[in-house]
VMD Tcl script that draws the C-alpha trace (Angstrom):
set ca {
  {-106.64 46.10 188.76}
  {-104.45 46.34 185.95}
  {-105.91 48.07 183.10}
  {-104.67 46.81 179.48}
  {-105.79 47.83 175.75}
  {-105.31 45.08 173.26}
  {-104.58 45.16 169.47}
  {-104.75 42.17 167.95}
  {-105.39 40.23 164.09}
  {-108.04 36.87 164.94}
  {-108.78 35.40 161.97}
  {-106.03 33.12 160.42}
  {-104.61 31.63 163.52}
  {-106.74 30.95 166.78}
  {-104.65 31.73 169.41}
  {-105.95 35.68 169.40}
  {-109.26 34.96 170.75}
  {-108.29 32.36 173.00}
  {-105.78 34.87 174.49}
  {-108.26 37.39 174.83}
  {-111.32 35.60 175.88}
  {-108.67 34.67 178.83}
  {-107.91 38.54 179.54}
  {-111.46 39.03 179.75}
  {-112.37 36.53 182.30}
  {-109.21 37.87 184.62}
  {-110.49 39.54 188.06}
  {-106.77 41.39 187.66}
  {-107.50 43.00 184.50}
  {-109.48 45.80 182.80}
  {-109.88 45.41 179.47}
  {-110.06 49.22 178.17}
  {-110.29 49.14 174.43}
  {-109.70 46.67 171.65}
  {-108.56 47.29 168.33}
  {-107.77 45.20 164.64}
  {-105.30 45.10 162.67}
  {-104.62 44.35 158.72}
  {-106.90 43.47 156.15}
  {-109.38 42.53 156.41}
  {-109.19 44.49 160.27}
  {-112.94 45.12 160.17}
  {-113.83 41.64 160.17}
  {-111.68 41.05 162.03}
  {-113.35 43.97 164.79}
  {-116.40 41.92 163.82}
  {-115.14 38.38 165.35}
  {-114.19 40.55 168.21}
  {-117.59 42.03 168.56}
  {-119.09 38.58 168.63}
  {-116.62 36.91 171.48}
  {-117.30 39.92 173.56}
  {-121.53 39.16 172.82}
  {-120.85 36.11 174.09}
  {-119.24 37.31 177.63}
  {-121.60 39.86 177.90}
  {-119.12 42.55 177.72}
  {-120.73 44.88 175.37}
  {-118.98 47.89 177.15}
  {-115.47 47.06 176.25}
  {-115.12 49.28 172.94}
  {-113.61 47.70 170.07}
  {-112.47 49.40 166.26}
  {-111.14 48.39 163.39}
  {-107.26 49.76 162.19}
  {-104.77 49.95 159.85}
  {-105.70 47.47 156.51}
  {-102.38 47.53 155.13}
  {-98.65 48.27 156.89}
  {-95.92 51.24 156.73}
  {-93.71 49.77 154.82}
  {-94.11 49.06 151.13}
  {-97.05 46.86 149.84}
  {-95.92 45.51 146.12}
  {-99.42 44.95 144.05}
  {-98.77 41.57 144.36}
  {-98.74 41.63 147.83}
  {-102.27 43.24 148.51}
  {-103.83 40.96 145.98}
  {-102.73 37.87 148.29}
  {-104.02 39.95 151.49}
  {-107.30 40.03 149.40}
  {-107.43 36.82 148.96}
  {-106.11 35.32 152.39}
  {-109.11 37.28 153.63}
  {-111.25 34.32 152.05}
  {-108.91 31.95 154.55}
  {-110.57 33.75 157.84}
  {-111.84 30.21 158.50}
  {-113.07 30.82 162.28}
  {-114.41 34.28 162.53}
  {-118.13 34.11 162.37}
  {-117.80 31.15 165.16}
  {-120.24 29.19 162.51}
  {-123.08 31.64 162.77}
  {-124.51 33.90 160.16}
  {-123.25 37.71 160.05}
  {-125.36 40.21 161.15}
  {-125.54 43.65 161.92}
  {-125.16 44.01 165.77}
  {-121.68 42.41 164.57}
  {-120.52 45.29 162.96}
  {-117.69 47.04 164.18}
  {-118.28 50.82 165.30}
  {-117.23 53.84 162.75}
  {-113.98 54.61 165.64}
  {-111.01 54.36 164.36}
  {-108.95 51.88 165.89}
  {-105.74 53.95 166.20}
  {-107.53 56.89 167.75}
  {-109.13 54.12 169.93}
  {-105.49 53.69 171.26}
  {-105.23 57.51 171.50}
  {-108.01 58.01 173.56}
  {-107.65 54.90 176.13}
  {-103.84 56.62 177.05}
  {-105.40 59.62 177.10}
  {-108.43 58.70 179.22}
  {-106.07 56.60 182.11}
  {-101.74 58.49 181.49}
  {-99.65 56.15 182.51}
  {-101.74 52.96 183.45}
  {-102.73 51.10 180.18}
  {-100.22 48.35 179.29}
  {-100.50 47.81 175.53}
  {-101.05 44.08 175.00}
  {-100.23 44.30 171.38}
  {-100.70 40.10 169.88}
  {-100.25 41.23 166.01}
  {-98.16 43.62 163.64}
  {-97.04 46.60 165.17}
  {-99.32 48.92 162.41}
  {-101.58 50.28 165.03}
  {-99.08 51.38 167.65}
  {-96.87 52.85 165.31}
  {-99.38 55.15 163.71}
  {-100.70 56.25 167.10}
  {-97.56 57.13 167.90}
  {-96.44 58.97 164.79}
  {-100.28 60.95 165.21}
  {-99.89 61.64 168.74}
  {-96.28 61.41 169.58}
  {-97.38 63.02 173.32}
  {-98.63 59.97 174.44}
  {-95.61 58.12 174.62}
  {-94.85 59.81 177.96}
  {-98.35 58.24 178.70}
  {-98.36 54.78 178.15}
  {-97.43 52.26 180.88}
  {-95.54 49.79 179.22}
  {-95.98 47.82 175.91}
  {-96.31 43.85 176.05}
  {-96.12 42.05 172.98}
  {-95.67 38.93 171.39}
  {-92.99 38.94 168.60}
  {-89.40 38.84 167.17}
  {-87.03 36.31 167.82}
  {-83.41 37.18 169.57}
  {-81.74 33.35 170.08}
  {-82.49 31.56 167.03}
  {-82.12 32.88 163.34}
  {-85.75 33.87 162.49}
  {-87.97 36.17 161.05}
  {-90.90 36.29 163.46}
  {-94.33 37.38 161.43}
  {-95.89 39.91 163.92}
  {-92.69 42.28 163.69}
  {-91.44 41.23 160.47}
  {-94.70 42.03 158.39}
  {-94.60 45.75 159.05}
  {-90.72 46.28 160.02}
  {-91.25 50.08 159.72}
  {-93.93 50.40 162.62}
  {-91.83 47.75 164.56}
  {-88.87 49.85 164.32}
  {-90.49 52.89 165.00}
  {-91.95 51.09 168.44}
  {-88.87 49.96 169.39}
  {-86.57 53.35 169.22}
  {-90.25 55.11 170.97}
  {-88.48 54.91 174.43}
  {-91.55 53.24 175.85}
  {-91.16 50.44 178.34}
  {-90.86 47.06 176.49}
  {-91.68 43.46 177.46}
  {-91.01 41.38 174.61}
  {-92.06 37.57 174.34}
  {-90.20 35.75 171.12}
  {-91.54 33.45 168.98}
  {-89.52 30.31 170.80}
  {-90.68 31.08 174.38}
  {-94.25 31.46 174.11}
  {-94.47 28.74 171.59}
  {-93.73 26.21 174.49}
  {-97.45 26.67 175.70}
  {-99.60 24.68 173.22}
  {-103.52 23.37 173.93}
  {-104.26 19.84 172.63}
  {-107.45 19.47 170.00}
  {-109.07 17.05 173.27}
  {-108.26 19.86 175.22}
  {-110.17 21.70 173.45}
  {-112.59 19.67 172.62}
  {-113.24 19.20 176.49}
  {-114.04 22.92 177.21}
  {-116.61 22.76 174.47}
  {-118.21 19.73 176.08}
  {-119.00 22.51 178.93}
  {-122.21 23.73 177.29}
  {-121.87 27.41 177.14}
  {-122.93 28.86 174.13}
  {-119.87 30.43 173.88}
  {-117.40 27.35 174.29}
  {-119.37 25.09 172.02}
  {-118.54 28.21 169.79}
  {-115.03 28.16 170.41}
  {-114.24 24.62 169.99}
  {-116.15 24.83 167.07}
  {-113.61 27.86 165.75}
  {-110.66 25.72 166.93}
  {-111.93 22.65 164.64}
  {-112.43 24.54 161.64}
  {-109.01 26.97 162.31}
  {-107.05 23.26 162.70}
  {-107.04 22.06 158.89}
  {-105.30 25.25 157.64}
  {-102.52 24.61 160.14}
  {-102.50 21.06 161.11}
  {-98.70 20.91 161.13}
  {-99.39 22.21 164.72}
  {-100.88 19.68 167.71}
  {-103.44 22.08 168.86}
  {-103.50 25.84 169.51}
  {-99.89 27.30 170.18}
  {-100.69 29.77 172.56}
  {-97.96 32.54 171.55}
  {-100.09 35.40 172.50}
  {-101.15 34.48 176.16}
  {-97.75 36.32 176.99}
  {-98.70 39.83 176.47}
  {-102.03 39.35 178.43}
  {-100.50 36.60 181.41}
  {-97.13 39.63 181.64}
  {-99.44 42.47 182.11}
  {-100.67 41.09 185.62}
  {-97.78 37.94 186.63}
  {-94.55 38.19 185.56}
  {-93.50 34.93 187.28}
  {-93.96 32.60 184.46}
  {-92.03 34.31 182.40}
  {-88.33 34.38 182.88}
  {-86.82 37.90 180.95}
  {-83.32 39.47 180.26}
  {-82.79 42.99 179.89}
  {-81.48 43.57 175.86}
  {-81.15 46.19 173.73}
  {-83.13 44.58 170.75}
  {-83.05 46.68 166.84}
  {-85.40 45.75 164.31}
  {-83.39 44.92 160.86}
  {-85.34 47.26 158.13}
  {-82.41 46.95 155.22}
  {-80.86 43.60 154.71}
  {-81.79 41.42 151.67}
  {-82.46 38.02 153.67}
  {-82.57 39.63 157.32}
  {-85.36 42.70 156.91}
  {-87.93 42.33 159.54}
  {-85.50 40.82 162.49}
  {-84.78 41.40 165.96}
  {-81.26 41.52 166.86}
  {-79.92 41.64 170.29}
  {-77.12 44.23 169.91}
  {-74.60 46.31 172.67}
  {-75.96 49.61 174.29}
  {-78.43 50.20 176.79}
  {-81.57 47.85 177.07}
  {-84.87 49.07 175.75}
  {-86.56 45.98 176.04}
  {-87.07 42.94 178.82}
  {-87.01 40.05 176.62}
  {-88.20 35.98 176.97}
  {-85.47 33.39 177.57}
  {-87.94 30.59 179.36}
  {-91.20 30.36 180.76}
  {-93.25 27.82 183.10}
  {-95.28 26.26 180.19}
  {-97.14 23.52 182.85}
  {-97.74 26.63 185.21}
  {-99.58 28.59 182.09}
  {-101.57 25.81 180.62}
  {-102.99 25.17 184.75}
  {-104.10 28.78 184.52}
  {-105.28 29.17 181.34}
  {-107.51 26.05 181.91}
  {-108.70 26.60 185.65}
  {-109.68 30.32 183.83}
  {-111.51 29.27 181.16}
  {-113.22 26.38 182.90}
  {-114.76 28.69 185.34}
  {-116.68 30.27 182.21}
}
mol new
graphics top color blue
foreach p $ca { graphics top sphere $p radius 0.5 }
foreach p [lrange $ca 0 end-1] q [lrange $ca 1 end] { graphics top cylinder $p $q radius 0.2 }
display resetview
């Protein structure tokens, strides 16, 4: 059994908790430890807190993180992170807030710490959001680099010319991932975008009767008008979690990938340049294949 942390940021899109209610339903995986990620990341640790209610997993331990990234935050900038707080339209799943919701006083990034620590050399980090967390644990403990098994994550962009959110919003902790020496398995933006759910797709699990996905399609309806340029869910994050355990839906290429930290117009992407590769990076993947397993998963819930 493959034993995987997760950090993560639910709140403005949906795809987080779908990814991870998926992880935690795998007979492959051990979930160790979940942790949040920028502002707001406790309620964010709170939506968390309330999928794993839900699955009964109350022993999977979950904190909140970093608020804000390494790199520069202008005033400007925090005030709209204040405000797109307001946007989390999906993370009380519809139901009032209350206590047993609230996220534990653990830090998130000693979480981290402590889950390498606990099992050297067989947690994969399944990191679905900025790179904040990692890079602080890192920078706090750089012993446990030696520790970790591998890092999956979802972000950056190496064929098309894109700045891909989850590395771009804290290019500092990206960059200091990427030069760790740690084993990488990078999915870009245009690979695991080629998995999307439908709305009746959705709509059809919550038609199972399960508290919990009546709760979910509820989340997806009310996450769907803030992003209804999209058909359904794109399900970018399922590669972290699907990598950790099957690596035969995804097709990878060794690369030596840099994270751009100084250019005007280019800060915040991955570039594919010469040297030796420190990363195994997306080129396709078996989008039919996923969406079969992803579905036969969650309709066993």
């Amino acid at each position: 059994m493959q034993k995987i942390f997760i950090d993560t940021d639910p709140g403005q899109d949906i795809d987080d908790l779908l990814a991870i209610w998926f992880a935690l339903l795998r007979p492959e995986l051990q979930v160790v430890g979940i942790s949040t990620v920028t502002y707001p990341s406790d309620k964010r640790a709170r939506l968390i807190k309330r999928l794993l209610r839900y699955l009964d997993r109350a022993d999977v331990p979950v904190a909140a993180g970093q608020q804000f990234p390494l790199r520069p935050v202008s005033e400007d900038e925090s005030r709209t992170l204040h405000d797109l707080s307001r946007a989390m339209n999906h993370y009380a799943f519809a139901e009032p807030e209350d206590t047993q919701d609230d996220p534990s006083d653990a830090d998130g990034v000693d979480l981290i710490i402590r889950a390498v620590e606990q099992h050297p050399n067989e947690v994969v980090l399944c990191c679905i959001a900025p790179l904040t967390n990692i890079a602080t644990a890192l920078s706090r403990r750089p012993d446990i680099k030696g520790k970790i098994k591998r890092i999956a994550l979802m972000g950056g962009e190496t064929a098309l010319n894109r700045r891909e959110h989850n590395i771009a919003f804290d290019y500092v902790a990206s960059r200091i991932v990427f030069e760790s020496g740690i084993p990488i398995s990078m999915g870009t933006w245009d690979v695991t975008r080629r998995f999307t759910l439908t709305m009746e797709e959705c709509e059809q699990l919550g038609v199972r009767g399960s508290p919990l996905t009546k709760a979910m399609a509820d989340a997806v309806r009310r996450w769907h008008p803030a992003q209804n340029w999209k058909p359904g869910p794109v399900m970018y994050d399922l590669f972290p979690i699907v990598w950790s355990f099957d690596q035969s839906l995804y097709k990878v290429v060794p690369m030596r990938v840099q994270v751009e930290t100084a250019g005007e117009f280019t800060r915040g992407m991955t570039v594919a340049t010469g040297g030796p590769p420190n990363a195994d990076v997306t080129v396709d993947a078996d989008a039919a294949a996923l969406k079969a397993m992803y579905l036969e998963t969650l309709r066993g819930t």
